[in-house]
N, C-alpha and C positions, 0 to 999 in steps of 0.2 A: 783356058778353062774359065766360063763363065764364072761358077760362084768359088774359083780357087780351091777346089777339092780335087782329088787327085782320080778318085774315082768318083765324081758326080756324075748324076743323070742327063745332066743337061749341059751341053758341051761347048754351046754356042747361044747367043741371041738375036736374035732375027731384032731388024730396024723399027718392025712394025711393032715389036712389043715391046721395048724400048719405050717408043712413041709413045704407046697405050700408055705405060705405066706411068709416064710422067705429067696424063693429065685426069682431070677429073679427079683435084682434092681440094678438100674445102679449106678453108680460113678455121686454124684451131686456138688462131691464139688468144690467151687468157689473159685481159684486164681486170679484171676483178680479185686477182689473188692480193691476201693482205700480204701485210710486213710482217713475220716471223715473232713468235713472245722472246723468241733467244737472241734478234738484230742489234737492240740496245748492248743486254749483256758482252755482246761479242765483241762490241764496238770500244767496252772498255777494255776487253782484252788485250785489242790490239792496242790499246791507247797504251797500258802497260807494258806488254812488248816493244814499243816503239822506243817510249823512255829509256831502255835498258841500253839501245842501239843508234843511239843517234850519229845521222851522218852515212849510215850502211843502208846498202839495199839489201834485202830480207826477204828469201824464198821458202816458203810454205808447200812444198805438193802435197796434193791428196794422193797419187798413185795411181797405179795403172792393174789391168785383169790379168790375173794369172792364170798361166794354162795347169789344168789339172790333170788331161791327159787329153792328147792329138787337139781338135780345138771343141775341145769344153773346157770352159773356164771356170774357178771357185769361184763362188758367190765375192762380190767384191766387198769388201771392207777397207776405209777409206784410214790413211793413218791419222793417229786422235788428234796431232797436234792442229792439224788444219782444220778438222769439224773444230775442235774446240776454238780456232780465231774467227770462224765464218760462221759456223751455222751446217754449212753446206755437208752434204755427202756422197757427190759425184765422183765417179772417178775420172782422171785426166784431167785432172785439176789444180791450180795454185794459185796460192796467197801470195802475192808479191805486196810489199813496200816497200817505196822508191823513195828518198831522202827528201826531204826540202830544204833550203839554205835555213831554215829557224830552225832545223834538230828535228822537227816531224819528221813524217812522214804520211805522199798519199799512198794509198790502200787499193788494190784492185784483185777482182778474182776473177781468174783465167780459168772458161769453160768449155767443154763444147755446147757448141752452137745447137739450134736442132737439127737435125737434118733435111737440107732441100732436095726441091722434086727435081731440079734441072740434071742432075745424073742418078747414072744408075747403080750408084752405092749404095741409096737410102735404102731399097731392096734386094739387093745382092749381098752385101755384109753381114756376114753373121754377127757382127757387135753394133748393127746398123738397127734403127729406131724401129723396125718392122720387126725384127726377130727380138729383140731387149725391151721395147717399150719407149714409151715416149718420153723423152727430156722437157727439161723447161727450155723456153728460149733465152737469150740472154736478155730483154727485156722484164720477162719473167721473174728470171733469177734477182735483176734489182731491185724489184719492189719485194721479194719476198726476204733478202737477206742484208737490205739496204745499205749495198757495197756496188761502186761500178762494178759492172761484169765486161771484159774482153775473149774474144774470140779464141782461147788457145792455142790454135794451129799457129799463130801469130808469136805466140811467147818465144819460141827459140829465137826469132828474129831479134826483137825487144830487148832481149838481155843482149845477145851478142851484140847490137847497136851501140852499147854504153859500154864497154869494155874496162873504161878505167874506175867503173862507179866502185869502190869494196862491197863486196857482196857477201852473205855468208849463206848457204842450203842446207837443208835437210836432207843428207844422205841417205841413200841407200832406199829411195823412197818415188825417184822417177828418175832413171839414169837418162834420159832426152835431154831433159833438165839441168840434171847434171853435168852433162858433158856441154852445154852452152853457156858457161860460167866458167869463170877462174876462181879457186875457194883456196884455204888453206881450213886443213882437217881437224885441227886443232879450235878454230876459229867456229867452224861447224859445229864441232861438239857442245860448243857452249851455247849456241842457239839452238840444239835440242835440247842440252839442259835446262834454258829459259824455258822454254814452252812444254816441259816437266812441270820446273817449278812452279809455274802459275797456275795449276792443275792442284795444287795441295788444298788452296783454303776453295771452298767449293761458293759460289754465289746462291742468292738466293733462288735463281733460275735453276741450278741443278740441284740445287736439296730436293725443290718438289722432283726434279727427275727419279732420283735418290729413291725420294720415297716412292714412285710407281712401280719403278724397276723392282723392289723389296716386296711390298703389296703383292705384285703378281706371283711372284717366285713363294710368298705363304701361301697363294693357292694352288700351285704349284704343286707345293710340298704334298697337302690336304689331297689333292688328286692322286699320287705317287702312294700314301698312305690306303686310301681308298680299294685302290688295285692291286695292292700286293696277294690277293690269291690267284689273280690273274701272273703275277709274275711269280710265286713260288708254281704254277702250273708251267711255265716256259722258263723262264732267265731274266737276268739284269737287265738285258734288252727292253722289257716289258717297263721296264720302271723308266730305263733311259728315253724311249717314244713317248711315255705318258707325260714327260714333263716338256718333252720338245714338244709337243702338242700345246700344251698351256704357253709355251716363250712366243710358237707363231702364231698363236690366237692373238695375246695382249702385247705383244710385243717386237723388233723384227728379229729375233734367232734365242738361242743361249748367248751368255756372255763369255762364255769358255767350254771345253769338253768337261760334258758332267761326267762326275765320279760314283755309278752306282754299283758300290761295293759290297757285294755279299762274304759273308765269312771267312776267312781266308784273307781273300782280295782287301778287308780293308784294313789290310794292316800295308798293302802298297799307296806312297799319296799320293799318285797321279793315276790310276786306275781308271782308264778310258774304254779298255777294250767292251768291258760291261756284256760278259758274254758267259759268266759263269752260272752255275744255279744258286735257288732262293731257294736256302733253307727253313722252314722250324725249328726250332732251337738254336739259331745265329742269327748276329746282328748285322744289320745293311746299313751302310753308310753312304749316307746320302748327300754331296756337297753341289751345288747345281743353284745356276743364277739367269734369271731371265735378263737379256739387254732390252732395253727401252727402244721406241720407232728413232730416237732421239742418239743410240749408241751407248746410253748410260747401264750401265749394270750392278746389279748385288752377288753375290756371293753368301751362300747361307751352308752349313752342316748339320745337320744332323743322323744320330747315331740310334738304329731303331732298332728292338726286338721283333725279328721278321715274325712271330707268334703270339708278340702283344704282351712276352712279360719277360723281363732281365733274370736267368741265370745269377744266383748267388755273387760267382765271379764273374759275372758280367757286369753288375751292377756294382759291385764292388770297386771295378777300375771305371766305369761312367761314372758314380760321384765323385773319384777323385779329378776327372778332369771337369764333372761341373763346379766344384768347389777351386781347380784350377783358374778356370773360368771368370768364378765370383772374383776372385782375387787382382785379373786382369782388370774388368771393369771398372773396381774402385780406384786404379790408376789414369783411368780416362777422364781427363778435365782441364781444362786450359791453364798453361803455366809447366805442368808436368812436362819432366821428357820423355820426349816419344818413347826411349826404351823402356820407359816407368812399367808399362802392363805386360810387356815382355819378361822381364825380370820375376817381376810378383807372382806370375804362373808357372814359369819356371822354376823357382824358388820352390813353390807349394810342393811341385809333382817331384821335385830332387828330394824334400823331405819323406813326401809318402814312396817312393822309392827306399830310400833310403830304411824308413820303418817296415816294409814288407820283406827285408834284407835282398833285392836285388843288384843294388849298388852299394860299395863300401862306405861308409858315412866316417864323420860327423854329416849332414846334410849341409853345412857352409863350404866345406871343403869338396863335397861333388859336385855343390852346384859353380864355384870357379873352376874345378877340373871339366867342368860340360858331362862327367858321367851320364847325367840324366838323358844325355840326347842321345845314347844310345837306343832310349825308348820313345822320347820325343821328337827326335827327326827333324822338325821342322823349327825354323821362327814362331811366334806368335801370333802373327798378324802383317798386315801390309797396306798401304794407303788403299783406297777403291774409289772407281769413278767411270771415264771414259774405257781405262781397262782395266779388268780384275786387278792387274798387280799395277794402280795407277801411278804416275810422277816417280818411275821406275830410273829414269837419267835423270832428277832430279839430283843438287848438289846435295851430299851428303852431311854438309853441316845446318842444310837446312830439311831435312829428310830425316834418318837415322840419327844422325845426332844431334835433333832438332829441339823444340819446343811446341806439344801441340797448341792450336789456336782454334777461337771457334768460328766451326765452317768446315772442318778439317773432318773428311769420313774413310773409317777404318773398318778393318775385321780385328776381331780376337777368336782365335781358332785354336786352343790349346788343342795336345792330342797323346794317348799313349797307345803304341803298336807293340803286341807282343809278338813277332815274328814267329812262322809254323814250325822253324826249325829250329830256334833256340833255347838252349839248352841250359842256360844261366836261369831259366823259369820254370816254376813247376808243370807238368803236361797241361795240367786244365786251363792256363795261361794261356796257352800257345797257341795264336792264329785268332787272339781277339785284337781288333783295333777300333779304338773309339777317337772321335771328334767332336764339339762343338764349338759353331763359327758364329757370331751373329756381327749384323755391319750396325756401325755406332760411328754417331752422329755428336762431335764435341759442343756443347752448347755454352751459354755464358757462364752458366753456374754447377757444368758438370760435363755430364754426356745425355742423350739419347737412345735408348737401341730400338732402333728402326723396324729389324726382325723379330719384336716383342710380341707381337703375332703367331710364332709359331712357341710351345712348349719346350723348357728346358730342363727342369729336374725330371730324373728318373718318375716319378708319382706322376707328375703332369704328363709326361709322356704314355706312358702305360695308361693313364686315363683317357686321354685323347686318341689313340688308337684304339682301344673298346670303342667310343663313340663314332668316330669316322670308318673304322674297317668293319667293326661287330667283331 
């Protein structure tokens, strides 16, 4: 079967078309491309990495296309820890550093090549440069990510070559790769945890990311605000396409499945399916982050009155988690520990729990029993960056039970869900869930918040939707 399909149209290929297709192409390649703003940056990455390892050979894959169903493949998204030591975001790809007798290491990134004319892969493959688009060449790739580049088809060779070098990979992330290596799993783990960890305190290359990825997702929001009669006419679909619209204009995707929760729905906090109706008189909760062309993302929430004005008790449990909120922030500052704004919003909403008699107090005594997460559900907050939940392997005493620093960007996302069916709350309670998230930015003398662009008290909101929806 010529193009490998089972039932393709085309069964066979004749010599003479063959022939054809392999001539009459022109010279495409690009001398002019620069050097990358992020080649420096990266280049200390690995310097950092290298230090941690000396003596080890150090395997990076980007990864390979998954099938999503027969052969259509997802949209490839490359694992963070290799963008974040290259630059690059190919897939079939790897960071190798190979040891030197001084404790470095040199550095090389394994790509493919582009595709030549001399067989008839280049248009026959469906993951072949005629159907996908075109790649850099590895010439290409070096001037733009100022790293040698080698041929990948070559790497299984490469590693299996050197047998006795110690090596440690990144599992679970290109099994070719994998199986051409001796590791120990253990050994592994702590080189994803490294290239976690370096992932906390962000450079100055990715703040400015930081901030586009945020930027766009406040116009984001502003468009989603805009069309909400458009989406109380149809469903949460309407709100979920308007923002995906805004992530692929300024950006290449979301940075996760957005959460457009009408009524009900958002007292669930993963709420993807976004398929329910928009009502009047319920609030939409809205949590949804544009990724950067770069892979960087925000994360932002907000909790809106799909009508333009908060219900008594609506607004009632929205300041107490904006006031939750306020509480997180004043614990964001370098020195503090990471749990500091966790605690503090915590704290806040166990007491007004506590005061509205849903939980049994004293309020110090629910909030070491965790009472309160019967209605807050979640943590507080979590690193952000490469991925929503970034430096996720990250070592945990440098993480959780850490010390923020500045460079360091976070969400603070307090939240209370009154679930539709419980009965420890009064009816009117029941089936409201509010959030607010904003990504904040630890600075020398405090914090940032990056999402200060979009409104967070009650007043500002309700003001702000008069203006943008009418």
């Amino acid at each position: 079967m010529a193009n490998g399909r089972k039932n393709g149209l085309y069964s066979e290929i004749s010599e003479e078309l063959s022939a054809l297709m392999k001539t009459g192409w022109a010279d495409t390649e690009r001398h002019d491309l620069p050097t990358d703003a992020q080649a420096p940056y990266a280049a200390l990455r690995r310097a950092a990495l290298s230090a941690l390892f000396p003596g080890e050979r150090l395997v990076v894959p980007s990864g390979n296309l998954k099938t999503r169903s027969n052969d259509d493949p997802y949209p490839f998204r490359p694992y963070s820890g290799y963008v974040h030591m290259t630059g690059d975001r190919a897939r079939d790809g790897a960071l190798v550093l190979e040891p030197r007798p001084d404790g470095g290491h040199d550095a090389s990134c394994y790509l493919l090549p582009r595709d030549g004319r001399d067989t008839d892969e280049f248009w026959l493959g469906y993951t072949a440069e005629l159907w996908m688009g075109r790649r850099r060449s590895l010439a290409e790739s070096e001037r733009v990510l100022g790293l040698s580049c080698r041929d990948v088809r070559t790497a299984v060779g490469d590693l299996a070559a050197a047998p006795d070098v110690p090596t440690r990979i990144v599992r679970g992330v290109d099994p070719a790769l994998e199986a051409a290596v001796t590791t120990d799993a253990g050994r592994d783990a702590e080189l994803e945890e490294a290239l976690s960890g370096l992932r906390l305190v962000k450079d100055d290359w990715e703040i400015g990311e930081m901030r586009k990825a945020v930027d766009s997702t406040v116009r984001g929001f502003t468009d989603c605000v805009g069309e909400l009669s458009r989406a109380v006419a149809s469903s949460e679909r309407w709100i979920e396409g308007t923002f995906f619209r805004r992530a692929r204009l300024e950006g290449n995707s979301v940075g996760y499945g957005s959460i457009c929760a009408a009524g009900e729905h958002a007292t669930i906090m993963h709420w993807t399916d976004n398929d329910g109706p928009v009502r009047p008189g319920d609030l939409l909760l809205l949590d949804a982050g544009v990724e950067t062309h770069t892979l960087y993302t925000a994360d932002v929430t907000r909790t809106l009155p799909v009508d333009g004005t908060f219900t008594p008790v609506q607004r009632r449990v929205y300041e107490a988690v904006y006031e939750a909120q306020e509480a997180g922030f004043a614990a964001v500052k370098p020195g503090a520990a990471y749990r500091d704004f966790h605690v503090a919003a915590q704290r806040y909403l166990a007491e007004k729990l506590v005061e509205w008699g849903f939980i049994e107090g004293p309020a110090d005594r629910a909030y070491e029993l965790g009472l309160q997460r019967r209605f807050t559900m979640a943590g507080t907050g979590h690193m952000l960056g490469l991925d929503v939940h970034d430096c996720a392997q990250a070592r945990t005493e440098e993480y959780v039970e850490g010390v923020l620093e500045p460079g360091m960007v976070l969400t603070v996302e307090p939240g209370l869900y009154f679930q539709p069916d419980d009965l420890t709350v009064p009816e009117e309670w029941r089936g409201i869930g509010v959030r607010i998230e904003d990504d904040l930015l630890v600075t020398a003398d405090g914090h940032e918040n990056l999402s200060a662009g979009l409104p967070r008290s009650a007043d500002e909101v309700e003001a702000w939707m008069a203006r943008v929806a009418g």
